[in-house]
C-alpha positions in Angstrom: 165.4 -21.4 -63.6 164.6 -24.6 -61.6 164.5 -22.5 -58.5 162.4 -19.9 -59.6 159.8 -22.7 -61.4 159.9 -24.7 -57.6 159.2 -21.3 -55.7 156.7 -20.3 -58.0 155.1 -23.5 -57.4 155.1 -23.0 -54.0 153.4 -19.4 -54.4 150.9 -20.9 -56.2 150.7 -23.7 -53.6 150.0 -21.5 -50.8 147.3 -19.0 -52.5 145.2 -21.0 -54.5 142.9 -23.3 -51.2 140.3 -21.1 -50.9 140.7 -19.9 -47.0 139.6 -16.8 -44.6 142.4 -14.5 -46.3 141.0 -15.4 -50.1 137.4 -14.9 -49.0 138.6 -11.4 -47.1 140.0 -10.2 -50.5 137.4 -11.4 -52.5 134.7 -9.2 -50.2 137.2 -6.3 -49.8 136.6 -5.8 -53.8 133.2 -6.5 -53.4 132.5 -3.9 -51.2 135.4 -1.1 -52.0 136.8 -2.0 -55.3 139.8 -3.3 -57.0 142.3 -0.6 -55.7 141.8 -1.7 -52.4 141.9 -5.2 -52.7 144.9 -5.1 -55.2 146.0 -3.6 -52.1 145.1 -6.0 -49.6 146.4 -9.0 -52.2 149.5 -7.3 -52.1 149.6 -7.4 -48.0 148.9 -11.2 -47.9 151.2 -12.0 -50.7 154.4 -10.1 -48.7 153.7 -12.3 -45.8 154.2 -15.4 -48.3 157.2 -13.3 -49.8 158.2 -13.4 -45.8 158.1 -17.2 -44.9 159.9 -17.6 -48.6 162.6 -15.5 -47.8 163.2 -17.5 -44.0 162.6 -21.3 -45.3 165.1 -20.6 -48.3 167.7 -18.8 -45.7 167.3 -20.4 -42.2 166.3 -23.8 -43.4 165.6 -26.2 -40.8 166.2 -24.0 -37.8 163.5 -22.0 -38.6 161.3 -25.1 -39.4 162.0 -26.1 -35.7 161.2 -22.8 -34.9 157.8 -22.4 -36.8 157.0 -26.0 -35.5 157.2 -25.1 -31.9 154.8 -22.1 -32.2 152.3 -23.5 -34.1 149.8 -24.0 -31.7 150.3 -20.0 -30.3 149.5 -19.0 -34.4 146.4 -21.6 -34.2 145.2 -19.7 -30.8 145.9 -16.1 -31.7 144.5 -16.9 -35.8 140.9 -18.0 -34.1 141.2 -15.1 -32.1 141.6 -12.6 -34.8 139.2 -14.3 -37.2 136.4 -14.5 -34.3 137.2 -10.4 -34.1 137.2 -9.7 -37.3 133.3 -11.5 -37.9 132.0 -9.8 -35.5 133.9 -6.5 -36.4 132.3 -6.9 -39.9 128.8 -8.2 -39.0 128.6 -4.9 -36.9 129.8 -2.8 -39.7 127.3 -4.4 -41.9 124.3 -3.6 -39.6 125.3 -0.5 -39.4 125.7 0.7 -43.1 122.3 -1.1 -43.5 121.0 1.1 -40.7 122.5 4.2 -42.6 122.2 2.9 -46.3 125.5 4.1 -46.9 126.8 1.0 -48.7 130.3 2.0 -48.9 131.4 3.4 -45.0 134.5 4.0 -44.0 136.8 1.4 -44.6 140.7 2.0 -43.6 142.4 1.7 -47.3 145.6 2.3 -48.1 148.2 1.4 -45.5 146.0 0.3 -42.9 144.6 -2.8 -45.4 148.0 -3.6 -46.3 149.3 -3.9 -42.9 146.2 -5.3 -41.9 146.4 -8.5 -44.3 149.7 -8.8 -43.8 149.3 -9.3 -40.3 146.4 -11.6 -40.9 148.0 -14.0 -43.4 151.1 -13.8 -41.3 148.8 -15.3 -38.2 147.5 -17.9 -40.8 148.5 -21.5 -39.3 148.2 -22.7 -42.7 151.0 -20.9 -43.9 153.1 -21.6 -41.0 152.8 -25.0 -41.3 153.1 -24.9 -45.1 156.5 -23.1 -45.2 157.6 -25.0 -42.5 157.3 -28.4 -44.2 158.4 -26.5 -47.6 161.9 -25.3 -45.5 162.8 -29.3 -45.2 162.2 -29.8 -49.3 164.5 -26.9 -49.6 167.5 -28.4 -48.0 168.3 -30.5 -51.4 167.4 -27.8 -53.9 168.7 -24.7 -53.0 170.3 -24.5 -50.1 173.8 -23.9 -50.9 172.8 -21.8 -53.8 172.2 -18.0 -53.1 170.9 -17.4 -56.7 168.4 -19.9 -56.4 167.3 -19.2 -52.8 166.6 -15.4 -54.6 165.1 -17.0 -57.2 163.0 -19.2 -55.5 161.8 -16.5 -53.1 161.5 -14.5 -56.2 159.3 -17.0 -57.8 157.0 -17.4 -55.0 155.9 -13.6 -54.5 155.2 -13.5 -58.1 152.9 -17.0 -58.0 151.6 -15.3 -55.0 150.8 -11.8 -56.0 149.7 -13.0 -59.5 146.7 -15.4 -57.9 145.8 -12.4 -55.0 145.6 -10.3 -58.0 142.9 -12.2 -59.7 141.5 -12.6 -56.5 140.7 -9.0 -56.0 139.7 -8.8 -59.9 136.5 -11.0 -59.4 135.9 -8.8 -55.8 136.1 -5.9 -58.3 133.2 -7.4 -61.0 131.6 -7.5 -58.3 131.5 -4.6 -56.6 130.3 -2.8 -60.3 127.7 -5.6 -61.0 125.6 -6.3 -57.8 123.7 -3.9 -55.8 123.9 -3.1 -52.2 121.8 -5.8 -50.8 123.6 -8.4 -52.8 126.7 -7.0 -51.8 125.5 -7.1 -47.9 124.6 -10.8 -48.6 128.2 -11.9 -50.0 128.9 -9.8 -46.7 127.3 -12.0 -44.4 127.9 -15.2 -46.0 131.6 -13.9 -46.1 131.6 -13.7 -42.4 130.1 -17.5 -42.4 132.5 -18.5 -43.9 135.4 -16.4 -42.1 133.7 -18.4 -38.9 133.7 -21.6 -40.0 137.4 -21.7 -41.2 137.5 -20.2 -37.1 135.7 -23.2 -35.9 138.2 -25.7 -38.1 141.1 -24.5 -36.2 139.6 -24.7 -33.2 138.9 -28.5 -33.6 141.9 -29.8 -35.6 
């Protein structure tokens, strides 16, 4: 049970710093409900389940590996957050142009793949699970139950905090109105941006 307490520490450790994927969740129940943020959680927490499942079975060749792509994840993660503000910050113009608060918003699939893509990109996460892979080496790497454990323990962590996550997007989407919703919108995107501009500079 060691291994599935450590990788469910490590879920936990990944999800819980607010960043561009929490805040993306967060506005994607604001603005569409809990269904489809349950459903974007879910996409961001299989690309934890993913880095899991290669530090706890290629150990420190696939830290070596992670490590020498980092700056290529840093590059293409600006990139796609830099897209996705302005993306938004057009769709928001334009449903305030139509006053039709709730557009039409990929759901299903397309947000699942969609996050999962994005958290995938996250430099944050690569880094993490490539620092977590060397850890690993003395506590289960010669155990296949606990690697499945561990990998186990870490979706669970994960998917349990992007639940919650979409929860409070979901409050809000019942409680506030369309304006207030636009707001979180826009100050969203701010944030989105300056999480861009971070990895820029570091």
């Amino acid at each position: 049970m060691r291994a599935l307490a450590e990788g469910a520490l490590a879920g936990f450790g990944i999800a819980i710093p607010v960043g561009p994927i929490a805040v993306l969740i967060v506005d994607t129940g604001a603005r569409r409900g809990f269904g489809a943020a349950l459903t974007a959680g879910l996409g961001a927490a299989t690309a934890d389940l993913t880095y899991a499942t290669v530090a706890a079975v290629a150990g420190l060749a696939a830290s070596r590996a992670l490590a020498s792509v980092e700056d290529q994840f840093r590059a293409a993660s600006v990139a796609v957050l830099v897209a996705i503000v302005a993306f938004r910050t057009l769709r928001l113009v334009r449903l305030a142009s139509s006053q039709d608060p709730q557009g039409a918003d990929g759901a299903g699939p397309r947000t699942y793949l969609a996050f999962l893509g994005l958290t995938l990109l996250n430099p944050v996460t690569v880094t993490y699970f490539a620092a977590l892979i060397i850890g690993l080496q003395v506590s289960v790497a010669d155990d296949p139950a606990g690697k499945v454990l561990f990998v186990c323990g870490a979706f669970l962590a994960s998917a349990s905090w992007q639940t919650g996550l979409a929860a409070v997007g979901a409050l809000s989407h019942r409680h506030l109105g369309d304006r207030a919703r636009t707001a979180t919108g826009l100050l969203g995107n701010v944030v989105i941006l300056a999480f861009a501009v971070r990895l820029m500079l570091s």
